[in-house]
N, C-alpha and C positions, 0 to 999 in steps of 0.2 A: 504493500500500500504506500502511493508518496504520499509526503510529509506536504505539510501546506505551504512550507518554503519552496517545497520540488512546484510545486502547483503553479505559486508565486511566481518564480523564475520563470517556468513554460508560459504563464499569461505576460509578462512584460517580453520575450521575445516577440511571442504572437502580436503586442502593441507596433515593436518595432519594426515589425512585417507591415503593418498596416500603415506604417508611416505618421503615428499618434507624435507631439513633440516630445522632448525630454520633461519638458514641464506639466504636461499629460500622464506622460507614464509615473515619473514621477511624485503627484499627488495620487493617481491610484491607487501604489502602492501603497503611499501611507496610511490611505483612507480602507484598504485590506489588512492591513497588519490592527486596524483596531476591530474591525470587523470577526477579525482571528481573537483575537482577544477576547471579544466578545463568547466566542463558541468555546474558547477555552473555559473560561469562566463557569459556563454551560454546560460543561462535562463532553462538549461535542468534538472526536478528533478527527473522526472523518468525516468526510466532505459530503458523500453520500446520504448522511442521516441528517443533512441541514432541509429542514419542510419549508413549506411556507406561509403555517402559523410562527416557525423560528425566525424569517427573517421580517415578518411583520412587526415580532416586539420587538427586534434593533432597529428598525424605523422607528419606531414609537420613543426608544430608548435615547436615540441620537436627536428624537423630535424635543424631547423633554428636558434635556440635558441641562444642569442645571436649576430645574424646579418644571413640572408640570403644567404651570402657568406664564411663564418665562424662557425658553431656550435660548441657553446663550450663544446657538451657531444660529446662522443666518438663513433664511431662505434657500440661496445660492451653494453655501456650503452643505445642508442637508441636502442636496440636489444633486451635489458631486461626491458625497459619500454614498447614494443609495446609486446613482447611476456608475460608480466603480464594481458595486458587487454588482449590478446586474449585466455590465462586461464582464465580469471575472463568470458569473454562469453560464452566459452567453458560450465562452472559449471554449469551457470543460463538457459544452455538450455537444460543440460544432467538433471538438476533437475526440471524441467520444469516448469521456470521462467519467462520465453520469449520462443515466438514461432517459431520465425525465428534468428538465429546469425548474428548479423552485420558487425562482424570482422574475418567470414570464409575464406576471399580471402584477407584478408589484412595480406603483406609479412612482415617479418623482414627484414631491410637489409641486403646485401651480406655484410659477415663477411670477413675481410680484413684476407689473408694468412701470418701473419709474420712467422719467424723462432724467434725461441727461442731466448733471446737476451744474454745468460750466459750459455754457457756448462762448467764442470770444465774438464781438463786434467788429464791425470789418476796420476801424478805426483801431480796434485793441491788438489784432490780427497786425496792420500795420508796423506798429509799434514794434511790436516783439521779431517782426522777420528784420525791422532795419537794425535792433538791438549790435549784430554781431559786426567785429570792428574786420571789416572788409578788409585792410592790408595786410593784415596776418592769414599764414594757412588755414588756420584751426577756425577762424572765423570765415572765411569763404566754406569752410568745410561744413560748419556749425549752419550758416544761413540754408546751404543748399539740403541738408536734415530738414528745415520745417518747410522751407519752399516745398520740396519733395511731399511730405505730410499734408500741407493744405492741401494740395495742388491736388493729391490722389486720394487722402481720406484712408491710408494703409494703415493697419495695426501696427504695433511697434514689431511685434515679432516677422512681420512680414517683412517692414521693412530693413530690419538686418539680415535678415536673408538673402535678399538683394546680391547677385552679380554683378559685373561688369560687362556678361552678356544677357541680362534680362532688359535694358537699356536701348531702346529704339529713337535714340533723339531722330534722326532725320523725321521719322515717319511718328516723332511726339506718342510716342507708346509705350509702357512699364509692364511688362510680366511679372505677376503676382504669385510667389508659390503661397497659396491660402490656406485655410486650415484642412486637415483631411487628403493633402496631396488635390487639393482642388483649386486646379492654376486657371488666372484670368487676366487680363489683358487690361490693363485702365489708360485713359489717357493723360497725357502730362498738359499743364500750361505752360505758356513762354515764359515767365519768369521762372520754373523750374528746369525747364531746357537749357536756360541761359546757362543757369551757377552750376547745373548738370556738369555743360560741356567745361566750364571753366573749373570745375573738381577735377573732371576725370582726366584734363589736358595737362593743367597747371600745378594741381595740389597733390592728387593723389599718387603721381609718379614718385615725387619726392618724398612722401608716409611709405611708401613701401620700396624704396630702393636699397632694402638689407632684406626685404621679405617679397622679392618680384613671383613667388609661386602661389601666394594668393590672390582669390578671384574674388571676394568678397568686399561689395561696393565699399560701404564706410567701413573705414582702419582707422585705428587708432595713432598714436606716434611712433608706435614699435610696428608698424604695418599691419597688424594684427586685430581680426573685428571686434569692432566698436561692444562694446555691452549695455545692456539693457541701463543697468544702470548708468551708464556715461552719460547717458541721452537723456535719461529721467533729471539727474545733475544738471546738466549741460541747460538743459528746456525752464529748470528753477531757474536758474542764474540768471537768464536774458530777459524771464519775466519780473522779476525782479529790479534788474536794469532799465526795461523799460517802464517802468512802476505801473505797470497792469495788476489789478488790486485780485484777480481770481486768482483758484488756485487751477494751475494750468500743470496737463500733463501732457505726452506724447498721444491720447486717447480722447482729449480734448481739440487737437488739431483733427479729428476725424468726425468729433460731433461737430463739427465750427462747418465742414466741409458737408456734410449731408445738410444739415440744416439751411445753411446759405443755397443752397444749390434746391431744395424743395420750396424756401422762401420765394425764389427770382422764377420758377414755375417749371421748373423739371420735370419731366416724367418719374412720377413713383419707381417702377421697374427698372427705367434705366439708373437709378440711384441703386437699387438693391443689387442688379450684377454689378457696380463699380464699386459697393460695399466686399460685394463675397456674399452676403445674407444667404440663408439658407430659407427663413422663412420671411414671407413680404411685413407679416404684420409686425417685425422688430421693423423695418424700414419703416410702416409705417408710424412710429411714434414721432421721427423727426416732424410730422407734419403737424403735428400737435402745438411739439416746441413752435416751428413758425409760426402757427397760428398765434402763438401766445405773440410772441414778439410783433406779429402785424398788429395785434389791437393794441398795444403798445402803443407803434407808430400810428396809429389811427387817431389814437386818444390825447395823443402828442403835437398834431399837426395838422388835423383838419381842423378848417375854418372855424366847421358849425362848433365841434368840439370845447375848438380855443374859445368861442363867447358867450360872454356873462350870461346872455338872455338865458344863452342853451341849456347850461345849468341849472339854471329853475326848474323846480314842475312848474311846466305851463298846463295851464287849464283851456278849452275849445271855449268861448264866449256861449254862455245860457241863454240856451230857445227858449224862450218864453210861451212861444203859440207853434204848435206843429202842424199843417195843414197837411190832413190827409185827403190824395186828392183820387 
């Protein structure tokens, strides 16, 4: 009988078959080793005699966590610990490990609809892309990161991903390796063409003239790619600089970027493939966000609005006599 380590290992290979990220397999793991924990606890060491009445009270358990009326994991996080074990049963019966899945009809919960909590204004937007001091590498290197970001609306992780041959300046086109090994094609603007060409001509030869055998777009100063965190640092500091008062991430140039682009009247759909979305109705919350910000400007700048009169309840002048005729 394997051990639930042997188990463990066989399903994070099968992850890397599938092309899941490091930060995927990753967290599953974790979120299985408590799951283990759990059946330990349980008296349960094989895998076989997990039912699912058992794995309804580790939902229940992971729902409650920290008092009954209070869980102190999130929506998001109960969501990705119950959808780790139901990959992890998934593997063990597609490799046929068990005969029957125990966690076929067991749900994730309903994921709470927020809106975005940080869009920037195209004014704020401004700001933050002139922040980087243009004569130095690292700030032509640094501008063309968010150009790159507004301009396509990529994840961060996408965007380190990035080659030097996913890059179509001529024909202003970005190949996306997206989540799942699901690659899509977005378009660039001309201000990110621009510092494109002038990274990849001027800047980045010189980042990696000790390290010429990698391919990966943004390098750091050892030629070596950039990291998440560099970026998340790098994106404080300019907001910062340019004293835009939100709090801005690399995840916030992508809500800035659907949003403006469903405000000015884009096709829905064609936002959701240039997102990646998998499904329309996360696309469609950006339309929300605009709407808020139209009545916004609505409320800001039309006439009737701006006058005193409007303000008032006005009342229709009282009929006196109604002639029905």
């Amino acid at each position: 009988m394997k051990t639930m380590n042997d188990l463990l290992f066989g399903f994070t290979e099968h992850l890397k078959v599938r092309n899941y990220s490091l930060k995927s397999i990753t967290a599953y793991c974790q979120h299985l080793q408590g799951f283990f924990a759990y059946l330990k606890e349980a008296g349960v060491t094989d895998i076989k005699r997990v039912t699912r009445d058992m794995l309804k009270a580790y939902q229940l358990r992971i729902t409650e966590h920290g008092g009954p009326r209070c869980s102190s994991y999130t929506i998001a996080t109960i969501s990705v610990k119950v959808r780790a074990v139901k990959r992890f049963f998934e593997y063990l019966e597609q490799s046929n490990q068990i005969l029957l899945n125990p966690a076929e009809h067991i749900k994730e919960p309903k994921k709470e609809t927020r809106l975005p909590r940080a869009v920037l204004t195209e004014e704020e937007a401004r700001k933050l892309l002139d922040a980087p001091n243009l004569s130095t590498l690292f700030g032509i290197r640094d501008r063309t990161i968010m150009e790159v970001l507004y301009s396509t609306g990529v994840r961060l992780a996408e965007l380190l991903g990035l080659t030097i041959y996913d890059c179509d300046l001529q024909g202003g086109l970005l190949r996306v390796k997206g989540k799942f090994s699901k690659d899509r094609v977005v378009p660039l603007g001309r201000y990110a063409i621009r510092f494109l060409k002038e990274y990849i001509t001027r800047v980045r030869p010189r980042l990696t003239r000790n390290n010429k055998a990698v391919r990966t777009l943004f390098v750091n100063y050892l030629g070596e790619p950039l990291s998440a965190m560099a970026v998340q640092i790098m994106i404080r500091k300019y907001t910062k600089e340019a004293g835009v008062k939100k709090h801005v991430t690399p995840h916030v140039f992508r809500h800035t970027f659907a949003t403006q682009l469903v405000r000015n009247g884009a096709d829905i759909t064609a936002v959701q493939k240039m997102l990646g979305h998998k499904d329309l109705r996360v696309t469609h919350l950006y339309t929300k966000v605009a709407g808020v910000e139209v009545k916004k400007t609505h409320s800001k700048h039309h006439p009737r609005e701006k006058d005193k009169a409007a303000k008032e309840e006005l009342k229709p002048p009282a009929v006196k006599h109604f002639r029905r005729d």
